[in-house]
Every structure is written in C-alpha cells, then in structure tokens.
C-alpha positions in Angstrom: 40.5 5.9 21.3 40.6 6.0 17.8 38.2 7.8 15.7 36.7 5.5 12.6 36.8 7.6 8.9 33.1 7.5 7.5 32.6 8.1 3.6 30.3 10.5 2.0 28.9 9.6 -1.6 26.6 11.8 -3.7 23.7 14.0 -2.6 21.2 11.9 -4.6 21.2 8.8 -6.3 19.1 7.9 -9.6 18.6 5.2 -12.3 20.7 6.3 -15.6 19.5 3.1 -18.1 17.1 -0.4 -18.0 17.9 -2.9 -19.7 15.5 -5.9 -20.5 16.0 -9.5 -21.8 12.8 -12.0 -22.9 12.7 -15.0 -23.7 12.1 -16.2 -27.0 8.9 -18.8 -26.5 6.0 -17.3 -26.0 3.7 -19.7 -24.4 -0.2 -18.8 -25.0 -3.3 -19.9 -22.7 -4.2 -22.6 -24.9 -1.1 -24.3 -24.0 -1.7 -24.6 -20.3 -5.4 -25.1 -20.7 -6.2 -28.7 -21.2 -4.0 -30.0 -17.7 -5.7 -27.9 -15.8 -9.0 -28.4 -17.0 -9.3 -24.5 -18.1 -9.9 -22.2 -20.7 -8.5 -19.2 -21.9 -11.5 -17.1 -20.9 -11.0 -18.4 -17.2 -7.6 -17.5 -17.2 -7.9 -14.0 -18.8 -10.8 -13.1 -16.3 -9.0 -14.5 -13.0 -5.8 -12.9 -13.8 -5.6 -10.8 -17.2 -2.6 -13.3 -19.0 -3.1 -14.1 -22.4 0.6 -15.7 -22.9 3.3 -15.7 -20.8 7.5 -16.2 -21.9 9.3 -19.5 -20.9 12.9 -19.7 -21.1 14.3 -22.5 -23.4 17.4 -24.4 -22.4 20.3 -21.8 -23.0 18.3 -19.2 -21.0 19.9 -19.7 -18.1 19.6 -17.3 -15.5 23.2 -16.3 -15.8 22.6 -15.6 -19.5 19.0 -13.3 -19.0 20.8 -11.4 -16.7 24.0 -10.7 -18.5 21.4 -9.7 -21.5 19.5 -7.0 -19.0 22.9 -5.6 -17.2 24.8 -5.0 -21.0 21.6 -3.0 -22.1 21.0 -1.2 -18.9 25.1 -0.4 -18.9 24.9 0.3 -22.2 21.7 3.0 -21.9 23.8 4.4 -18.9 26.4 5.3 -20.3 28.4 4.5 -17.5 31.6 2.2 -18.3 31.3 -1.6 -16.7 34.7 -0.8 -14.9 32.4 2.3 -13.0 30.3 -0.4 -11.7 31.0 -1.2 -7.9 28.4 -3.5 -6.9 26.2 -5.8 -8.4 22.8 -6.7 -6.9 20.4 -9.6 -8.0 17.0 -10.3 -6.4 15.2 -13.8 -8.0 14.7 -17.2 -5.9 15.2 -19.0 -9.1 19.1 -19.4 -9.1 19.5 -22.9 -7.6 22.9 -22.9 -7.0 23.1 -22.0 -3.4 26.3 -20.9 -3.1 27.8 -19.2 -4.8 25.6 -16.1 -5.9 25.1 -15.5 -9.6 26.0 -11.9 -8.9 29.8 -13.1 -8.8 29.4 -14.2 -12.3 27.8 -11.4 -13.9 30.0 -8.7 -11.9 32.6 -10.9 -14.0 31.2 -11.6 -17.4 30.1 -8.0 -17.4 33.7 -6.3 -17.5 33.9 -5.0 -13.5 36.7 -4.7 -11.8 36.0 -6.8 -8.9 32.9 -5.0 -8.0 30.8 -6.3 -4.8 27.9 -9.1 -6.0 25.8 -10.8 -4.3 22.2 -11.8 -4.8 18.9 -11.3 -2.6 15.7 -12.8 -1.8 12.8 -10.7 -1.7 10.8 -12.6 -4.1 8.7 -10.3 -6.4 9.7 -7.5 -4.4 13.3 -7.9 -5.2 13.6 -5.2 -7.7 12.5 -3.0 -5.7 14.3 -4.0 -2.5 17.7 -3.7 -4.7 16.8 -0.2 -6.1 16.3 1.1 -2.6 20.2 -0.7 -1.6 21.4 0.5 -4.6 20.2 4.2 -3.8 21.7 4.2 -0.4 25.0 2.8 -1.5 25.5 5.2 -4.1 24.5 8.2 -1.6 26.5 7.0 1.8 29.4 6.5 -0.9 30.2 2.9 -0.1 29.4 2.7 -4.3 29.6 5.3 -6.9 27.8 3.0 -9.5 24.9 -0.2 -8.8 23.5 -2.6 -11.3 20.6 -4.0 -10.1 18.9 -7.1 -11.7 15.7 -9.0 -11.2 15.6 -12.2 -13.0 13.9 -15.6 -12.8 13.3 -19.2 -14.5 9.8 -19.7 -12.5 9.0 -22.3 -15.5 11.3 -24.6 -13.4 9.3 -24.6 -10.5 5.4 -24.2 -11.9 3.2 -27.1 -11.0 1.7 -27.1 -14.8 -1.1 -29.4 -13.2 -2.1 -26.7 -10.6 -5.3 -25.4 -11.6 -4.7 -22.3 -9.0 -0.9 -21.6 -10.4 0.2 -22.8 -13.4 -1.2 -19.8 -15.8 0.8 -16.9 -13.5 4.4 -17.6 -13.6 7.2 -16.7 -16.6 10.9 -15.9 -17.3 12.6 -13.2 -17.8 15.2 -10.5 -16.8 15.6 -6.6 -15.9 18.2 -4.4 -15.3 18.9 -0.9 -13.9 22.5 0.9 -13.2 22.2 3.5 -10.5 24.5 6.2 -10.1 24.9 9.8 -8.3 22.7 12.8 -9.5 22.7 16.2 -8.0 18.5 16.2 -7.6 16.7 13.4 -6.2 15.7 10.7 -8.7 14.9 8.2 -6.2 12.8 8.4 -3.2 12.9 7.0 0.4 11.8 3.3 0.4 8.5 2.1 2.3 9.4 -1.7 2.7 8.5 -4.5 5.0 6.8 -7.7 5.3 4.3 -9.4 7.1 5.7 -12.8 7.9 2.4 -13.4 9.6 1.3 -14.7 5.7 4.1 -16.7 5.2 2.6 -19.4 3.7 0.2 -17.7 1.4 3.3 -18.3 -1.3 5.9 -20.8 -0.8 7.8 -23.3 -1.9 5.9 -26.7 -1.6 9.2 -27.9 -0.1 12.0 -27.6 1.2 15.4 -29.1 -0.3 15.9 -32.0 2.0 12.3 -32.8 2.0 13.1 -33.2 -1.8 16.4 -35.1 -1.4 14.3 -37.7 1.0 11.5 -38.1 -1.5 11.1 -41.6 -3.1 10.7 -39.9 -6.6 12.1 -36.1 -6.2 11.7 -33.1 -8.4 12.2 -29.5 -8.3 10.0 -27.6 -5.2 7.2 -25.8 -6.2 5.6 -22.9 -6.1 2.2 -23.0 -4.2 -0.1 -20.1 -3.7 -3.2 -19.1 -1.5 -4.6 -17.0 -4.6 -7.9 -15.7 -2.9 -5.7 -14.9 0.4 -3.2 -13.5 -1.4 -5.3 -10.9 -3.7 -7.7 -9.5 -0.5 -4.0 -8.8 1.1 -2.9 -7.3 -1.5 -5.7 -5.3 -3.0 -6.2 -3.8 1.3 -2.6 -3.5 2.4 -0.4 -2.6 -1.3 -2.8 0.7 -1.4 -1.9 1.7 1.6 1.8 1.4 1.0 1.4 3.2 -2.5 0.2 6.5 -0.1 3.2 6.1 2.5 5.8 5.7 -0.8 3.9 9.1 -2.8 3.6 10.5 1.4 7.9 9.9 1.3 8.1 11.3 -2.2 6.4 14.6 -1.2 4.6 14.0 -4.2 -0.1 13.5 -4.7 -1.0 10.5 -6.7 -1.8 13.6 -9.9 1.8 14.1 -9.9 2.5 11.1 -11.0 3.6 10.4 -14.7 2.9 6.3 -14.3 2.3 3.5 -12.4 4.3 0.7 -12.3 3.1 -2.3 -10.0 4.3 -5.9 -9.9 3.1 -7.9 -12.6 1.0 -10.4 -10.3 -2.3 -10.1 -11.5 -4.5 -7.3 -13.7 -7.7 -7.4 -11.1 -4.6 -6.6 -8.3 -3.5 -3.8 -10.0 -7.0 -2.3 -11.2 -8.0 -2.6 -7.4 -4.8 -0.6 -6.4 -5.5 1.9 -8.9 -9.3 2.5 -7.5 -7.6 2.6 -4.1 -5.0 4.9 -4.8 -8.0 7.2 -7.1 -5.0 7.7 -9.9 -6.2 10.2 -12.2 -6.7 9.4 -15.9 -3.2 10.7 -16.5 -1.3 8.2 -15.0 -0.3 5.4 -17.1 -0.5 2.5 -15.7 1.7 -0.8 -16.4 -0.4 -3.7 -17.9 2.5 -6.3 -19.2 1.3 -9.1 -17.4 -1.0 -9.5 -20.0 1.6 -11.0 -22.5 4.4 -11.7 -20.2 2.6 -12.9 -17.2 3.9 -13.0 -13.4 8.0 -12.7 -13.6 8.5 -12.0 -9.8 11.8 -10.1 -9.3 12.1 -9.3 -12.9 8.1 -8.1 -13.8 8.8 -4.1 -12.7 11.9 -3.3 -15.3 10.5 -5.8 -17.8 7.0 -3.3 -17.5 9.1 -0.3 -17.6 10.7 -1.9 -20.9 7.4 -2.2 -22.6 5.9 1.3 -21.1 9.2 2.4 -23.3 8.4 0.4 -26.1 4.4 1.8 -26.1 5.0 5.2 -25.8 3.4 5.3 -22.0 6.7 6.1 -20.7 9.8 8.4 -21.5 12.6 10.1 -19.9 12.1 12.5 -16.7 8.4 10.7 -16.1 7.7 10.5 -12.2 6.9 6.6 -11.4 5.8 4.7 -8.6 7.3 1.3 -8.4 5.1 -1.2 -6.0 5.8 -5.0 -5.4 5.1 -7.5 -3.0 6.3 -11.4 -2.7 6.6 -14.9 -1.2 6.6 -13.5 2.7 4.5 -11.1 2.2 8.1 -9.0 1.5 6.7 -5.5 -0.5 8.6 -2.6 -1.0 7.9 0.7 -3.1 9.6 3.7 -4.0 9.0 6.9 -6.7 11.1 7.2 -9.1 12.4 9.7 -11.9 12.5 7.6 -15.1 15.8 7.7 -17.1 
C-alpha cells in the first residue's frame, strides 16, 4: 500500500501586522435613548457604551474588510501574492453562498489563495487566529489573513430596550505567518451549546420569507443569563489559555477581551486578579459590541493609546451566539 506525503510548515506561527477599518458615523447614547425609553446614564452603567460606529451604505462588509486586510498586509510586510488563505469569522454577511472570503482573497491581490468564512460569532477572531496558527505551522499555508468583520446595525432591534445600545460595525485584520519562537499559543476553545438560546437570531430565514410583513432577523439576547455565564465560566478559560501559554497572569503585558460589556470584563479581570500592570482593553466604550471584529479593533486603539506596542504578551478572550469562546496568548506585532 501506498504511503501518503505529509507537509511540514514552520516551527511557530505569529501575527506580523493588524489592520483596522471604522466606520465613519458615530452614533452617541442620546440617539438610541428616546425608543427605548432610556437614558444615557442607564446605558453607560449596564454596559459602559457611550457611542457606538454604524456603517453607512457603502460600508459594506466586503469594503470594511478589504480596508482591515490592506492595513494588516501592509504592516506585515508580507506581499498579497504570500497570502495562502484567507479566513473571515462575522454572521453579518448575508449572502449565503458564496463566502465573502472569495472576494477579498481576490480584491486583495492573491493568487488564488484558499477563503472561506466562519461562524463563531464574537469569538470568530479568535477561532480564525487559532486556524490560522495551525495552518501556517502543519505547512498547509505559509501566510493567513484573518478578518473579523460585521454590519450588526442591520440586524439590531432599535426598539429593544435589552439590545439595542450593544451592537456596532466594524472590521479587523491580522496576517499570520511563520516565526522561529512561539508568538502564538495553543488555543482553549469550545462551547456550550447547552445556552444556545441565550443569543440568537429571533428567526430563522424561512420563518422570515413566510412572514406577512418580513424584515431582517434579529438579534435577541438573555443579557442577565448571558453576563453570570460569562463573568463564572470566561475566568476560568482565561487560566487554562495563560496555563497553555506557560505563562502567570503578571506576565502578561495586556488584556484584550471581547468587547461585550465593561462590567464583563471588570468581573474577568477581578477573577483572573490581573496585576496593575496589565492593560486592559476598554474600546467598547466608544465603539461598542462589534462581535467578530471587537478584539483587533481593541488592539487598534491599545496601539493608538499607547497601552500597547510591539513584543507585548496578550491574552485574547471571546465568547459568542452558542456560547462559542475561544482564547489564546499572544505576542503582539
């Protein structure tokens, strides 16, 4: 019997650039306020959002992402004909076939790379970095751009009291390539499907094709259910990602979460006892909840701040529709 060649890539794998797009329209509390018989103090208290970004007509999914992947190729240094595979993670693409990773592996300058796109909700960033890494190190890719992107505005409820404050637009990108030290660490991903309905879509598309007066699906959320699981179970993960990254929470440079909510993250943070050191991302605060695009957008403005630079240790923590998490240290570019 025949015996099958395997490959062999690089010892390590690593991201070498981010990129970041947001939209233009920034959308404050006062906005949202009066439909959902509000106020801006309720809204900063419950979830730390003073304005989120909404894309505008020609900020398409397509185009956010394109914006991200030329500025993390760019950073990298690596030439678009290096990249091999493209990965994009959002649930806000609705053309179901065929994936918006064709497009940009196109529009980008590859030369035919692999592309396709994931669902992992608002751990999709993190779920793409961890395929990205073990492409790159079994050799089956010498180069991965991974983008997290999503239009959310198209599916808020804007008269859900519960909902309609959390969600923006927005894209990330990051090219990973070999390294000859680790810059990325073994994942800790699962889900507990158990939750599934904590965040979902309200429908599903041929409930919405058999509607008398349809509309776009959307998002719903158990927001008390959803914080105790996450504030209990996202801590926990945090120690088996650091635990994988032979690393202590004090070796740590910063701390970058999912955007989902400030009281989520603060709770983490207590869990976790992170040192003062440790920077911790906040960028909810102005972008609000961007799903599969909120980690590299926070990275971007860590950059921008001064709370993050090149060769910083970071843990990157998310967790989605499914109860889908995933989180892995890093070694920033």
């Amino acid at each position: 019997m025949a015996e099958l060649r395997s490959t062999t890539g690089a010892p390590h794998a690593r991201i070498l650039g981010l990129g970041a797009y947001r939209p233009t329209r920034v959308v404050p509390n006062s906005e949202i306020v009066d439909r959902i018989d509000s106020s801006d103090e309720w809204i900063q208290q419950r979830s730390g959002i003073k304005e989120r970004r909404w894309a505008g007509p020609e900020e398409t999914v397509a185009a956010m992402s394109l914006a991200a992947a030329r500025e993390a190729v760019e950073r990298s240094g690596v030439d678009p004909r290096q990249i091999d595979a493209v990965v994009v993670a959002t649930v806000s693409h609705f053309m179901q076939t065929p994936a918006v990773a064709t497009q940009i592996a196109f529009e980008l300058g590859t030369e035919q790379a692999a592309a396709f796109d994931i669902s992992a909700a608002c751990a999709g960033f993190c779920h793409g970095v961890a395929l990205a890494s073990d492409m790159v190190r079994s050799g089956s890719a010498g180069h991965v751009l991974v983008v997290g992107v999503e239009r959310l505005s198209d599916i808020t409820d804007l008269d859900d009291r519960g909902s309609a404050f959390i969600f923006s637009d927005g894209a990330g990108a990051a090219v990973v390539g070999p390294s000859d030290t680790p810059g990325i660490s073994p994942v800790v991903w699962g889900s507990d499907g158990e939750q599934f309905d904590l965040i979902r879509s309200r429908q599903d598309w041929r409930e919405v094709i058999e509607d008398d007066a349809p509309r776009m699906p959307h998002l719903v959320m158990q927001g008390n259910s959803v914080f105790r699981w996450a504030s209990f179970t996202m801590a926990k993960v945090a120690q088996q990602a650091l635990d994988r990254a032979g690393i202590a929470p004090e070796d740590l440079d910063c701390f970058v979460p999912h955007q989902a909510n400030m009281r989520i993250t603060d709770a983490m943070a207590r869990a976790m006892k992170l040192p003062a050191s440790v920077r911790i991302a906040r960028d909810i605060a102005e972008q609000g909840n961007s799903s599969a695009a909120s980690i590299p957008l926070a990275l971007d403005r860590m950059y921008a701040d001064g709370d993050a630079k090149s060769g910083d240790t970071a843990l990157l923590i998310a967790f989605g529709a499914g109860l889908a998490y995933a989180a892995q240290v890093v070694v920033l570019p």
